[in-house]
Structure formats: structure tokens, C-alpha cells
PyMOL CGO cylinders between C-alpha atoms (Angstrom):
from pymol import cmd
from pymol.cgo import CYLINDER

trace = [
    CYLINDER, 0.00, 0.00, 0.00, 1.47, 3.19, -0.96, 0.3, 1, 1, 1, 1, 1, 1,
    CYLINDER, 1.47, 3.19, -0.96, 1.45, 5.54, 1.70, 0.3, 1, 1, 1, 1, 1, 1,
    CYLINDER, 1.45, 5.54, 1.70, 3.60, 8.31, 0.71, 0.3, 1, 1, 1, 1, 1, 1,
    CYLINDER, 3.60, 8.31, 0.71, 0.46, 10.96, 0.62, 0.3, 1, 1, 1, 1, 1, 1,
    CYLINDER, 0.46, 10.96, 0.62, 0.18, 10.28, 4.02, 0.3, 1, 1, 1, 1, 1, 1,
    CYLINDER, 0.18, 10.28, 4.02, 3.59, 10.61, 4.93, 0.3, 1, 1, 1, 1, 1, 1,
    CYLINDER, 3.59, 10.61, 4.93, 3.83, 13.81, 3.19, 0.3, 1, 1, 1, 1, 1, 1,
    CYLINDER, 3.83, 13.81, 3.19, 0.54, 15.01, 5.02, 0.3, 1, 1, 1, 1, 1, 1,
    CYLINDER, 0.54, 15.01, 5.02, 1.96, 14.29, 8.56, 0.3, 1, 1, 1, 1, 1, 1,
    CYLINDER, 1.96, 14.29, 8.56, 5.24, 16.05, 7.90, 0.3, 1, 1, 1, 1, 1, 1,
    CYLINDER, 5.24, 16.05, 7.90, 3.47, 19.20, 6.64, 0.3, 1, 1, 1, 1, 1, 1,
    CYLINDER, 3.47, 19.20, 6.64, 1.18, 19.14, 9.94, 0.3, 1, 1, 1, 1, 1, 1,
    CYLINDER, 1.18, 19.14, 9.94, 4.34, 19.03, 11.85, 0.3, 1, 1, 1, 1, 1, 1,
    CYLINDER, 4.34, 19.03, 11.85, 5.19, 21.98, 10.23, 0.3, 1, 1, 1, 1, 1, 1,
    CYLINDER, 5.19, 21.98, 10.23, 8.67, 22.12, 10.34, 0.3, 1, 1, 1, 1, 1, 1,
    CYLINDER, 8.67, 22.12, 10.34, 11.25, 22.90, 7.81, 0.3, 1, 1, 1, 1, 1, 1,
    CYLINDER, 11.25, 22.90, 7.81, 14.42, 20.54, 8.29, 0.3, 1, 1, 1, 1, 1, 1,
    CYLINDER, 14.42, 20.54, 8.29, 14.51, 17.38, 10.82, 0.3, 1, 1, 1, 1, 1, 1,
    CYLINDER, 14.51, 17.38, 10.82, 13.46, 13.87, 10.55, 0.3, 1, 1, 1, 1, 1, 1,
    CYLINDER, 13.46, 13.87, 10.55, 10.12, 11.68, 10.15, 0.3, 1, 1, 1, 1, 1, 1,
    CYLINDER, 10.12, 11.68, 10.15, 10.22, 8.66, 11.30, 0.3, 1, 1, 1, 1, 1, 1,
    CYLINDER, 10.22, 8.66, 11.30, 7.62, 6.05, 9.58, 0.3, 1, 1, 1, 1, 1, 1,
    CYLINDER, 7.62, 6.05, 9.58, 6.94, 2.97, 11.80, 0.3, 1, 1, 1, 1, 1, 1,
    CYLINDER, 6.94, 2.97, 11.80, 4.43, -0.11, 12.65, 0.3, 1, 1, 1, 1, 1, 1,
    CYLINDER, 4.43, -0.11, 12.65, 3.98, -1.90, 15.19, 0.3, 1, 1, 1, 1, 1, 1,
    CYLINDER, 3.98, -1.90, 15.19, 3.33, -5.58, 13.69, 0.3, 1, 1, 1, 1, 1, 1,
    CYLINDER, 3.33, -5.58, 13.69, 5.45, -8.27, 13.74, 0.3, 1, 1, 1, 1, 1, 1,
    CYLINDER, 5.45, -8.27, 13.74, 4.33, -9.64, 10.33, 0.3, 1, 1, 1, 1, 1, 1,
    CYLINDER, 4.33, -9.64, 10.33, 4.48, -6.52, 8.48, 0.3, 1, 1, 1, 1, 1, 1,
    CYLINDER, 4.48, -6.52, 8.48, 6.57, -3.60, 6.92, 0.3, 1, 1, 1, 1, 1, 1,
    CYLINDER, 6.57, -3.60, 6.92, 7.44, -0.27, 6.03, 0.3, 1, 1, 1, 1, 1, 1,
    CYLINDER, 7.44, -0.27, 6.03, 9.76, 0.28, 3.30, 0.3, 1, 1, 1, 1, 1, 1,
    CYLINDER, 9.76, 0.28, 3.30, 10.61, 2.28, 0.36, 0.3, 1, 1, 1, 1, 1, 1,
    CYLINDER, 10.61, 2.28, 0.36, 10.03, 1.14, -3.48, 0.3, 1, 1, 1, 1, 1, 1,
    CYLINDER, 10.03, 1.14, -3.48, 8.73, 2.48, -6.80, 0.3, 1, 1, 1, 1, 1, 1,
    CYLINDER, 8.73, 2.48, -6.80, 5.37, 1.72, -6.33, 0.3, 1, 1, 1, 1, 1, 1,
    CYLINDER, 5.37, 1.72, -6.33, 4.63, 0.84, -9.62, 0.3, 1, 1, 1, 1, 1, 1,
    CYLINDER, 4.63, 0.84, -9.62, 2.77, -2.88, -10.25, 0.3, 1, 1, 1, 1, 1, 1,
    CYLINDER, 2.77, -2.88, -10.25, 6.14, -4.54, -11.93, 0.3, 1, 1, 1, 1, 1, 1,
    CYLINDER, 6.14, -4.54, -11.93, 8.56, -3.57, -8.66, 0.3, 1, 1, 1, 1, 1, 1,
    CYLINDER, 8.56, -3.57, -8.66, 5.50, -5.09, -6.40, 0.3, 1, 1, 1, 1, 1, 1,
    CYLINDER, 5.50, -5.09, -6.40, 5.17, -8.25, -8.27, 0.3, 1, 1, 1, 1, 1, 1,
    CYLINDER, 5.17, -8.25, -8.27, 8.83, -8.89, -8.34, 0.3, 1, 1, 1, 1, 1, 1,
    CYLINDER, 8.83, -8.89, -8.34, 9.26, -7.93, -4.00, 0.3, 1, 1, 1, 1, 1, 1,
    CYLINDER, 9.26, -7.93, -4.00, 6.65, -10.35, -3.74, 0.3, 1, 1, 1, 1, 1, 1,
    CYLINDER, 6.65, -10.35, -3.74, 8.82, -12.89, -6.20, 0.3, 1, 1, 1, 1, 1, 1,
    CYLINDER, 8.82, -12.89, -6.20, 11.63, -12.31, -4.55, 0.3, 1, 1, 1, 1, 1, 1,
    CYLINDER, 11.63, -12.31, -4.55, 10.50, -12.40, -0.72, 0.3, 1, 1, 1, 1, 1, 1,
    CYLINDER, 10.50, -12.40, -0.72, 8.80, -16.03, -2.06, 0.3, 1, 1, 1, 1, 1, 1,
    CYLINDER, 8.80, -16.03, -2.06, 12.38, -17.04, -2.92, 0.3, 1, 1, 1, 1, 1, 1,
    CYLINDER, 12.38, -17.04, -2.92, 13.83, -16.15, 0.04, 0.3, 1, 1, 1, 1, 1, 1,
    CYLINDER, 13.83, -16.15, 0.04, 11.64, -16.94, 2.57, 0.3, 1, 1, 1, 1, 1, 1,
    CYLINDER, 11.64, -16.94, 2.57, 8.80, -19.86, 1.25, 0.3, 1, 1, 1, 1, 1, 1,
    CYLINDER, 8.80, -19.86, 1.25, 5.69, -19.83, 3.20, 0.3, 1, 1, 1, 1, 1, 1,
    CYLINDER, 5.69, -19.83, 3.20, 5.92, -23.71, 3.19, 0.3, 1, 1, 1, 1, 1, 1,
    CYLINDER, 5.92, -23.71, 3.19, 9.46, -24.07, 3.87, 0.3, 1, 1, 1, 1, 1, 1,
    CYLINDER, 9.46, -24.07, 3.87, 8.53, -25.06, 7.39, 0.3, 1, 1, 1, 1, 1, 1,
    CYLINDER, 8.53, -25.06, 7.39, 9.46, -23.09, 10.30, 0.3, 1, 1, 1, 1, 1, 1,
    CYLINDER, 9.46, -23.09, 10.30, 9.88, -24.03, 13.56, 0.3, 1, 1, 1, 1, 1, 1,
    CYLINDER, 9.88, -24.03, 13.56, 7.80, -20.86, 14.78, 0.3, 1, 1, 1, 1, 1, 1,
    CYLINDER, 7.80, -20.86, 14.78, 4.52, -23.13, 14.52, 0.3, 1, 1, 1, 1, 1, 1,
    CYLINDER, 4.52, -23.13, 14.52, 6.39, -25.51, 16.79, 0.3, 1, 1, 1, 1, 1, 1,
    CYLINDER, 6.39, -25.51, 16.79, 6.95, -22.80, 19.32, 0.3, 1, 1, 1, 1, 1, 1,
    CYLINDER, 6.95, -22.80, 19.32, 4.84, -20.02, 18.78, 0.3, 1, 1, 1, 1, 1, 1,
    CYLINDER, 4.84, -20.02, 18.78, 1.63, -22.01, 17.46, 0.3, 1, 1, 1, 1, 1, 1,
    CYLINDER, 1.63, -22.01, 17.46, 1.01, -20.63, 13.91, 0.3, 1, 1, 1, 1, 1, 1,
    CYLINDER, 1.01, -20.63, 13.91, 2.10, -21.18, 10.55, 0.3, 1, 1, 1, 1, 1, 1,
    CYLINDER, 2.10, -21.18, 10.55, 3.23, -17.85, 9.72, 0.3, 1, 1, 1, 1, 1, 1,
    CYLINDER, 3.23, -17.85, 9.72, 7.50, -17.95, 10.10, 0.3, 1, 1, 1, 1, 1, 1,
    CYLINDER, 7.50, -17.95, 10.10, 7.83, -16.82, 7.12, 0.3, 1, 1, 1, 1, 1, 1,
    CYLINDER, 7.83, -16.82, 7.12, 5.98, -13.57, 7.75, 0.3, 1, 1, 1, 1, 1, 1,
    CYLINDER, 5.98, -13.57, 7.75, 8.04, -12.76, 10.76, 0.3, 1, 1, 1, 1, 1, 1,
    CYLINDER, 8.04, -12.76, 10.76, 11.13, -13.58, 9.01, 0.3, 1, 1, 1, 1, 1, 1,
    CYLINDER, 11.13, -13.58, 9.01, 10.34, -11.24, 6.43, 0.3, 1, 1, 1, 1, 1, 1,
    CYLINDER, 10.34, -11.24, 6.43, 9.31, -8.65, 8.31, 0.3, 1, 1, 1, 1, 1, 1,
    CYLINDER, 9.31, -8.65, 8.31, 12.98, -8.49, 10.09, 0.3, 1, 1, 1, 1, 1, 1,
    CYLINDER, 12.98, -8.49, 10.09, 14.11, -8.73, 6.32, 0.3, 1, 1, 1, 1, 1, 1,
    CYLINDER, 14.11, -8.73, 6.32, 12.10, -5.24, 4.86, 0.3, 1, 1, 1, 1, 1, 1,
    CYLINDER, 12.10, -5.24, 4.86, 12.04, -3.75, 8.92, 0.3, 1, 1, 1, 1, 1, 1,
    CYLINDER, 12.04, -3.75, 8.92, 8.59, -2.21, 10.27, 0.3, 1, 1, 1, 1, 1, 1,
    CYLINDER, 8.59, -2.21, 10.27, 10.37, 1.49, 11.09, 0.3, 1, 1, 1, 1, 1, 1,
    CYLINDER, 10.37, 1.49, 11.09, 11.67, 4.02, 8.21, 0.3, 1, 1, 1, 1, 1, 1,
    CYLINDER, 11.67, 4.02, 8.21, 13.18, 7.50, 8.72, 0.3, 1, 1, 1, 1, 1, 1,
    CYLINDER, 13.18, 7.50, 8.72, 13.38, 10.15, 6.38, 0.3, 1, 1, 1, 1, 1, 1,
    CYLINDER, 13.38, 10.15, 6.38, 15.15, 13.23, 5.83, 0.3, 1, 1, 1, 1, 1, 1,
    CYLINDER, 15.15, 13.23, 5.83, 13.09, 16.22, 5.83, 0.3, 1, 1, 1, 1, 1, 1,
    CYLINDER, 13.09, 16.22, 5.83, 14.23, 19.65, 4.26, 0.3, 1, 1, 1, 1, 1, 1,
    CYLINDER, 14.23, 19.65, 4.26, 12.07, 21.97, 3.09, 0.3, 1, 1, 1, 1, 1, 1,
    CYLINDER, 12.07, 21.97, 3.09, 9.41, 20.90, 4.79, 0.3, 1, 1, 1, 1, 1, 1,
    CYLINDER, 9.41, 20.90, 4.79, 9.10, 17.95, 2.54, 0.3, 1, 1, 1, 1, 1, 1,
    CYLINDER, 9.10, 17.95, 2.54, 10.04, 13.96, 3.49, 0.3, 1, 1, 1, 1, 1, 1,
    CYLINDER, 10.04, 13.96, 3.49, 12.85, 13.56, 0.72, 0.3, 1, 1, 1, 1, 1, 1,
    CYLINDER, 12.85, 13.56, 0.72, 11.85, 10.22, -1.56, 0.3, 1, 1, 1, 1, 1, 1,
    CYLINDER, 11.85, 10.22, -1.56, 13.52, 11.77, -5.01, 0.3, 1, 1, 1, 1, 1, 1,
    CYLINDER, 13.52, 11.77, -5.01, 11.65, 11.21, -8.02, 0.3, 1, 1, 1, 1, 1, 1,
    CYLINDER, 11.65, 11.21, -8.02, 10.80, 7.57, -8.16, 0.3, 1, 1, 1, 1, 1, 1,
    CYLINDER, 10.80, 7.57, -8.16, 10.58, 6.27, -4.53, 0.3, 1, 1, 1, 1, 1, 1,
    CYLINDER, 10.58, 6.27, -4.53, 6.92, 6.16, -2.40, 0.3, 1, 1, 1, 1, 1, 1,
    CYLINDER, 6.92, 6.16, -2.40, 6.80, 5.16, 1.21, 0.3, 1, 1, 1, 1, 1, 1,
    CYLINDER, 6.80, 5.16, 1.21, 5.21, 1.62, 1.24, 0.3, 1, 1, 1, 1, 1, 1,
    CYLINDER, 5.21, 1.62, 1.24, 3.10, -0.32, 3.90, 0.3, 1, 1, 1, 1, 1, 1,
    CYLINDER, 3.10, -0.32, 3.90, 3.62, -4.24, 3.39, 0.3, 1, 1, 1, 1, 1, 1,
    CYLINDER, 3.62, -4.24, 3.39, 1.18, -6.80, 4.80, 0.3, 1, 1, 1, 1, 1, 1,
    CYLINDER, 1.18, -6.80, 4.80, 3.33, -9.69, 5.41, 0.3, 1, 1, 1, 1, 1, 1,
    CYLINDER, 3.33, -9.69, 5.41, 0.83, -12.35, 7.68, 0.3, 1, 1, 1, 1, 1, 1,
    CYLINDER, 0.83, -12.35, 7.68, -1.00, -14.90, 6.08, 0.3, 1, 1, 1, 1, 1, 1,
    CYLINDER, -1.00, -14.90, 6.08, -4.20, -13.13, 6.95, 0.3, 1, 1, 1, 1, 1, 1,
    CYLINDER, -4.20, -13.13, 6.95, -5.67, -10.19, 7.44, 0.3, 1, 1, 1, 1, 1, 1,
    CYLINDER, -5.67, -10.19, 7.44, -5.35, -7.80, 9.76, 0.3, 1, 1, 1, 1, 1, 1,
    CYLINDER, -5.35, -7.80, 9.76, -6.14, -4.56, 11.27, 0.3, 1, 1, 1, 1, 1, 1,
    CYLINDER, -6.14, -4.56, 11.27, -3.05, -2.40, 11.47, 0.3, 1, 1, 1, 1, 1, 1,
    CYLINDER, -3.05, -2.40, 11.47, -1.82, 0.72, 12.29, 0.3, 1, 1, 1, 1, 1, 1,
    CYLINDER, -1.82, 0.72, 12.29, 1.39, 3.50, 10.65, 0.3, 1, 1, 1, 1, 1, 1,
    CYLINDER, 1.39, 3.50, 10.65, 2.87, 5.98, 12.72, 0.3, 1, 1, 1, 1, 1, 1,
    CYLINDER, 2.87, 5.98, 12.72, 4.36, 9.21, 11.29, 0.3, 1, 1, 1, 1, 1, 1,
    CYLINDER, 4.36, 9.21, 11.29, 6.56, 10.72, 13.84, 0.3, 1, 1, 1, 1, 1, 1,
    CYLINDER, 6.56, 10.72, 13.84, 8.02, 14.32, 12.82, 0.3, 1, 1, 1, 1, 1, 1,
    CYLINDER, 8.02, 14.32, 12.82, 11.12, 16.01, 14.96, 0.3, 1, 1, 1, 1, 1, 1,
    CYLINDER, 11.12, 16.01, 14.96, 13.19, 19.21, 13.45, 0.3, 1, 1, 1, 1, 1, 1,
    CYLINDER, 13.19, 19.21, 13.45, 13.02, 22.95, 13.39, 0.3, 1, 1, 1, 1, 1, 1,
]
cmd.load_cgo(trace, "trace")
């Protein structure tokens, strides 16, 4: 889910000029990350997380924790559930190509939530 708009919105209510936001969730089977958003670059994270991390490669966290979803924790520590951003300007700086991103990682759904935290002058 692209959540740049967002992230812009928050830093501009902050309304400072230069400091840092910092973009976080508080799941353990989800993300926060940077990427072209664009439907190519999603299909091949997805791809790519499958390679590295198979949901049926059979983790020992439904031995010990009692579900089947490893794999979502795993990648979750891979992409990280807290970003921080340069602002200056009063803008989050992302260049031309890169949008804040919100990655559901579980096997189900779920209700989550994104924190936009904003220090500076």
C-alpha cells in the first residue's frame, strides 16, 4: 500500500522545515519500506520475498509459537517495520521515483496501524 500521501501530510502538519520523520508499525508480520510503487517492482518484491523466505518451507515458529506464519516474521525483520526520512524543506525527501510503502506480510488479514513521527526545526 502506498502511503507516501500520508507521509507527506503528517510532515506538513508538523510543520517544520528541516529534521526527521520517522515512519513505523507496530506488527510483527508486516513492513514499512521504500520502493517504486509501480505494479512490476511489487510483483517482483513479492517474487523475490517467495524465494527467500517460502511460506511452506517449514518453520519451527509453529512448533513454538503455534502458527504457521515464520515466514511472515522472518520477512518482516528482512524489509524492517520502522523508516526515517530526511526532511528539508518541509518535505520527506523520496527523489523522483521512490513512495513510502506499507507491506502486509501475515498470512491473513489484519487490522493495522502506521505511525508518522516528525522532529526538526
Amino acid at each position: 500500500m502506498d502511503i507516501t500521501a500520508e507521509v507527506h501530510e503528517a510532515v506538513r502538519s508538523a510543520g517544520i522545515q528541516d529534521g526527521i520523520a520517522c515512519v513505523a508499525t507496530a506488527g510483527s508480520t508486516a513492513a514499512v519500506t521504500t520502493l517504486e510503487f509501480e505494479p512490476g517492482l511489487v510483483k517482483d518484491l513479492r517474487a523475490a520475498l517467495d524465494r527467500l523466505l517460502p511460506r511452506d518451507l517449514g518453520y519451527a515458529h509453529a512448533e513454538t509459537g503455534g502458527d504457521e506464519n515464520g515466514d511472515s516474521h522472518l520477512r518482516s525483520t528482512l524489509l524492517g517495520t520502522t523508516l526515517c526520512l530526511p526532511v528539508s524543506g518541509g518535505r520527506a525527501l523520496l527523489g523522483t521515483w521512490k513512495q513510502v510503502v506499507f507491506v502486509e506480510l501475515d498470512h491473513r488479514p489484519r487490522e493495522r496501524e502506521v505511525t508518522v513521527q516528525v522532529v526538526g526545526d
